[in-house]
Backbone as JSON Lines, residues from 0, in Angstrom:
{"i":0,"aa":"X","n":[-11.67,-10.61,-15.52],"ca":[-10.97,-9.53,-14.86],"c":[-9.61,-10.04,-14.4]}
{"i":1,"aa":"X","n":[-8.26,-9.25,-14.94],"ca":[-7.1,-9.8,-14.51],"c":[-7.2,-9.76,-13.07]}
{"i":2,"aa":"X","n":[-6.15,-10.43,-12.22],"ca":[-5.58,-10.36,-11.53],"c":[-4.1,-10.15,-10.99]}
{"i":3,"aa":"X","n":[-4.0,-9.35,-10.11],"ca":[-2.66,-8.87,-9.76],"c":[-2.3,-8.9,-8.12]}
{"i":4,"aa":"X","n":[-0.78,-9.32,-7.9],"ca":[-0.74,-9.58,-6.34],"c":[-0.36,-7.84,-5.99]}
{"i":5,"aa":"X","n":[-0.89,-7.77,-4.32],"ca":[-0.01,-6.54,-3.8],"c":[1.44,-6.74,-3.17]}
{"i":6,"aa":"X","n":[2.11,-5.72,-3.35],"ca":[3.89,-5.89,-2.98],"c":[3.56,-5.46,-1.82]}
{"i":7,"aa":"X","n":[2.78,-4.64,-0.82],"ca":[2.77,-5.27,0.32],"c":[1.99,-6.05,1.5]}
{"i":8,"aa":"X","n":[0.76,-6.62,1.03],"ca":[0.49,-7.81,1.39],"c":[0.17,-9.1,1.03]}
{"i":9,"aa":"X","n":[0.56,-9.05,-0.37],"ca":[0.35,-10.09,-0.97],"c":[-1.05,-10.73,-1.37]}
{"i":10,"aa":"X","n":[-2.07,-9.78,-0.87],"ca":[-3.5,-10.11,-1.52],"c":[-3.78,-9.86,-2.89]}
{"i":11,"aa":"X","n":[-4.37,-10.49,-3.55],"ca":[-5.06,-10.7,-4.85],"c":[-5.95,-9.42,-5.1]}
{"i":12,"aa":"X","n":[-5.75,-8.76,-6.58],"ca":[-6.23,-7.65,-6.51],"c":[-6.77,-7.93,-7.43]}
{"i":13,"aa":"X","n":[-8.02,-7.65,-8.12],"ca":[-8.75,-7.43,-9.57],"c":[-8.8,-6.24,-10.11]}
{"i":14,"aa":"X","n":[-8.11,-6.4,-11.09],"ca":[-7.9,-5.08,-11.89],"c":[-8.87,-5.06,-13.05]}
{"i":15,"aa":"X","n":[-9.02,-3.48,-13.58],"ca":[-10.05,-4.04,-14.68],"c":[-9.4,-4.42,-16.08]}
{"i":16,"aa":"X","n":[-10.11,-4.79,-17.58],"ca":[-9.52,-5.05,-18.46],"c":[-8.93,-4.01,-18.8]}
{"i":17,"aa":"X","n":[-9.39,-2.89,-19.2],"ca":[-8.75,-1.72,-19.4],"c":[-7.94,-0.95,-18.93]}
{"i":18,"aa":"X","n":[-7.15,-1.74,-18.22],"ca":[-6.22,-1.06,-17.23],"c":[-4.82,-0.53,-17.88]}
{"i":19,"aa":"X","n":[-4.7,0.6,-17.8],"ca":[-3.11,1.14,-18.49],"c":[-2.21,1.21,-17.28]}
{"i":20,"aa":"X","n":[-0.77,1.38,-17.56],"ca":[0.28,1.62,-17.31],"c":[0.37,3.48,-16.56]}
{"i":21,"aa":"X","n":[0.48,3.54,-15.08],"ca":[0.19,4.38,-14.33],"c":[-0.69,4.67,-13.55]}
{"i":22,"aa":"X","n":[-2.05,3.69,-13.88],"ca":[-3.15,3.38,-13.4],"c":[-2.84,3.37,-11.69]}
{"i":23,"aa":"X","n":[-3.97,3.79,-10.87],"ca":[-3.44,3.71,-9.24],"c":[-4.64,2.66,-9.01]}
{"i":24,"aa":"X","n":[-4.43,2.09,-8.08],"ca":[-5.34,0.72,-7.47],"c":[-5.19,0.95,-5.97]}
{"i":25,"aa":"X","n":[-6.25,0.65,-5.3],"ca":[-6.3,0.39,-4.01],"c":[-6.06,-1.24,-3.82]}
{"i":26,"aa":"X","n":[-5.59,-1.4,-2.62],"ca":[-5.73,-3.01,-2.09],"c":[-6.49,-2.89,-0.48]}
{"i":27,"aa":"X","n":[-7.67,-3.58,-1.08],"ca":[-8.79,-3.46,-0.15],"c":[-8.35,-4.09,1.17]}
{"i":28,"aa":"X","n":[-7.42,-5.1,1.17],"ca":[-6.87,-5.98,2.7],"c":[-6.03,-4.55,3.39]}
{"i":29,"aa":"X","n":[-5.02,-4.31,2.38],"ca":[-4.06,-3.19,3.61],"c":[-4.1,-1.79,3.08]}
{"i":30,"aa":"X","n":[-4.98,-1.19,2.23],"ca":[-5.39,0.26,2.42],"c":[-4.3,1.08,1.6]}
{"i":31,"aa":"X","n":[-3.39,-0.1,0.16],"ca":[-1.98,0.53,0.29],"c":[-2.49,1.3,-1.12]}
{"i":32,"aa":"X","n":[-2.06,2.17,-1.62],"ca":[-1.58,2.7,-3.31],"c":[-1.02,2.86,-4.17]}
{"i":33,"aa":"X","n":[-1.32,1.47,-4.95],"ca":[-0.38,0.84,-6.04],"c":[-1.2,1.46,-7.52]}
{"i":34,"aa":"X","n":[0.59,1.46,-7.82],"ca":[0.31,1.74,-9.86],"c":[0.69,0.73,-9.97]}
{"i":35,"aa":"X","n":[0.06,0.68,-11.31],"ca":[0.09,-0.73,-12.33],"c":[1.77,-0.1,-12.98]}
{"i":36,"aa":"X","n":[2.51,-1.28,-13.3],"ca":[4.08,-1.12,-13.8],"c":[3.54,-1.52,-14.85]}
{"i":37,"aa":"X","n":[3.5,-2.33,-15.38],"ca":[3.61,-3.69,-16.12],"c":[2.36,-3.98,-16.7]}
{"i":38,"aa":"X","n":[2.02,-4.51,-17.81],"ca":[0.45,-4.45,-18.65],"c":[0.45,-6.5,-18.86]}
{"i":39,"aa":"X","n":[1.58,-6.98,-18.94],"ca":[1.52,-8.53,-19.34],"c":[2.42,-9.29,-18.84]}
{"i":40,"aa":"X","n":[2.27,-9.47,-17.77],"ca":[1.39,-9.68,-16.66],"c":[1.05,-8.69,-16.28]}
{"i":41,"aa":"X","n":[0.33,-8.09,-15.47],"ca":[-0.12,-6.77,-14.85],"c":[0.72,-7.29,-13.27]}
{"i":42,"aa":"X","n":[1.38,-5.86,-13.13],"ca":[2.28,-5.93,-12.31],"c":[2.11,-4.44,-10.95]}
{"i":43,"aa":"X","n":[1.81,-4.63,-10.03],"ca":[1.46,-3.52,-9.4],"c":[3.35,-3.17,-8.14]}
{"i":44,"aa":"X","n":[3.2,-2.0,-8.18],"ca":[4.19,-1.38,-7.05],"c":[3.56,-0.18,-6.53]}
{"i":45,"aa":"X","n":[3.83,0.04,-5.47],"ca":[3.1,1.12,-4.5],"c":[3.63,1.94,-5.44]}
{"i":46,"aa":"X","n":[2.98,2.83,-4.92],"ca":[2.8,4.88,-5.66],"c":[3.16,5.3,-5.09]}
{"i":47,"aa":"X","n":[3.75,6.32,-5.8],"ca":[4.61,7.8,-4.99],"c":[3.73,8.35,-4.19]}
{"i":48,"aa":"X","n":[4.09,8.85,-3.33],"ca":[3.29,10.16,-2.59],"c":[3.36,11.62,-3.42]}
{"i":49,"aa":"X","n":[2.34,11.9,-3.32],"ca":[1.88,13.28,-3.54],"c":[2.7,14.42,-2.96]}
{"i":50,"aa":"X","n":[3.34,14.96,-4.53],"ca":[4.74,15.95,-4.08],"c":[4.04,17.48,-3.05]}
{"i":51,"aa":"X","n":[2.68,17.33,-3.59],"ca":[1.74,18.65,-2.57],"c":[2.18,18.59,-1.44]}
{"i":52,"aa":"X","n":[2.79,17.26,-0.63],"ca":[2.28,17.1,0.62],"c":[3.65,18.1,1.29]}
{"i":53,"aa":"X","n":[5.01,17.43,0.39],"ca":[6.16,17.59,1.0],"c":[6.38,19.52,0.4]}
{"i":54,"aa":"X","n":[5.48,20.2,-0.36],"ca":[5.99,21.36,-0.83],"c":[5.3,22.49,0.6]}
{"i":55,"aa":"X","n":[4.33,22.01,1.2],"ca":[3.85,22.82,2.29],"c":[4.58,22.44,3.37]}
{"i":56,"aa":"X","n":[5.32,21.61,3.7],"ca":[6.51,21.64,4.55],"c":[7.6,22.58,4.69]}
{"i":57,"aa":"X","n":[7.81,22.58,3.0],"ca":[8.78,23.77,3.13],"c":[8.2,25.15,3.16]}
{"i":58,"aa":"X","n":[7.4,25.54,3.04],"ca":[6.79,26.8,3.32],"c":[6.63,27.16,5.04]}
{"i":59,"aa":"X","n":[6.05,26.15,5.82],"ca":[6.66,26.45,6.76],"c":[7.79,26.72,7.57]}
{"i":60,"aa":"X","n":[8.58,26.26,6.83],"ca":[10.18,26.73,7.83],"c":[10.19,28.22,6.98]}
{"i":61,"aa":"X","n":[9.44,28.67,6.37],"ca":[9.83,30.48,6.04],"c":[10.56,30.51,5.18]}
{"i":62,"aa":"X","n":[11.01,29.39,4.2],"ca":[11.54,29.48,3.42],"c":[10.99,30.1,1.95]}
């Protein structure tokens, strides 16, 4: 099972073999949500947030 560091705590993550490019991973030390960038090396960067969150914002101002 590869391994991959997290960008923000630097713990060791096990990814599985089958892991593609967009893939989301948890990091069990700091709770964060990383996609896989990168396939060779397997390369993780946190994930976007969920555009749902910011579209019910604007519905409240009455827009």
């Amino acid at each position: 099972m590869p391994l991959a560091a997290c960008p923000e705590c630097s713990a060791e993550i096990h990814v599985d073999d089958d892991v593609d490019k967009g893939d989301r991973v948890a990091c069990e030390e700091c709770d964060a949500s990383l996609e896989v960038v990168g396939l060779d090396p397997i390369e993780l960067d946190l994930a976007p947030e969920d555009d749902d969150d910011f579209s019910d914002d604007e519905n409240d101002d009455g827009y």
